[in-house]
C-alpha positions as CSV (number, residue, x, y, z in Angstrom):
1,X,89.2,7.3,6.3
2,X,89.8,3.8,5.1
3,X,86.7,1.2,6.0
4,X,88.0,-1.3,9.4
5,X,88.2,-4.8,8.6
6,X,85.9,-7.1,10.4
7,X,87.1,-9.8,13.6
8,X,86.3,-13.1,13.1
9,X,83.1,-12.7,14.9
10,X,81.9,-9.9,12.4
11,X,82.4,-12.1,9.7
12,X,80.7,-15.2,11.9
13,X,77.6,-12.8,12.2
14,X,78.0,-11.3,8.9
15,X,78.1,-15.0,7.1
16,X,75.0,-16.3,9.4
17,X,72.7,-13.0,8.8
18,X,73.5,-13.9,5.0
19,X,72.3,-17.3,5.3
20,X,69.0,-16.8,7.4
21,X,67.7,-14.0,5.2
22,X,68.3,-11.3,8.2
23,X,69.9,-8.1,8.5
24,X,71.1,-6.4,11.0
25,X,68.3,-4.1,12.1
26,X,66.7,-7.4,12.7
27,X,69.7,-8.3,15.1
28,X,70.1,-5.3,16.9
29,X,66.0,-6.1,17.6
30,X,66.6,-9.1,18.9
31,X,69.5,-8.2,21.0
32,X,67.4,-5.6,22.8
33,X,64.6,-7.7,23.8
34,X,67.3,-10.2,25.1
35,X,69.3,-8.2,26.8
36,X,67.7,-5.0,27.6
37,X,70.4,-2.9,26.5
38,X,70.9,0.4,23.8
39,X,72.1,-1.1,20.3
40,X,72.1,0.4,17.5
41,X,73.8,0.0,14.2
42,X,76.9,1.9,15.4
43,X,77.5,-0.3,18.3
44,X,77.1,-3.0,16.3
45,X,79.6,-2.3,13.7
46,X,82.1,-1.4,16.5
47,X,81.4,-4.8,17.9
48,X,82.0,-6.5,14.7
49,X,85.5,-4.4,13.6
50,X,86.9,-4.8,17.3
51,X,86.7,-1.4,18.3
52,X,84.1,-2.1,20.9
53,X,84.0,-4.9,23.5
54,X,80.4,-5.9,25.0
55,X,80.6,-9.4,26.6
56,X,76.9,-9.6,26.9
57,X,75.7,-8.1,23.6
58,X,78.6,-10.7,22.0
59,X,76.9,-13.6,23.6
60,X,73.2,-12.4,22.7
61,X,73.8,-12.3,19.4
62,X,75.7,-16.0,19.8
63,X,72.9,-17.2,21.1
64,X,70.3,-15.8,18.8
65,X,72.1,-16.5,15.6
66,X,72.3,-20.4,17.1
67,X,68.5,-20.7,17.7
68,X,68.1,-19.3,14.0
């Protein structure tokens, strides 16, 4: 099964995760304080390939990777 390609927001987060020094355990962390919602690093990859859509988790991690 051939890897998905990331959207531009996966590479966005991908790229800004790089440069802080964070991964994305540290993400999904912060996304469920914010928001209050199940994440995990599934949900998150779907999110980042396109195969999921989650308004709200999208603009928690916006936010969080802006105040970083």
């Amino acid at each position: 099964m051939p890897k998905r390609m990331f959207t531009p927001f996966g590479i966005e987060v991908k790229t800004k995760l790089l440069c802080i020094g964070k991964n994305q355990e540290w993400l999904i962390s912060k996304v469920k304080e914010k928001t209050g919602m199940y994440v995990d690093s599934s949900n998150l990859y779907k999110i980042m390939t396109g195969q999921l859509s989650s308004p709200k988790i999208e603009s928690a991690i916006k936010k969080i990777l802006q105040n970083e």
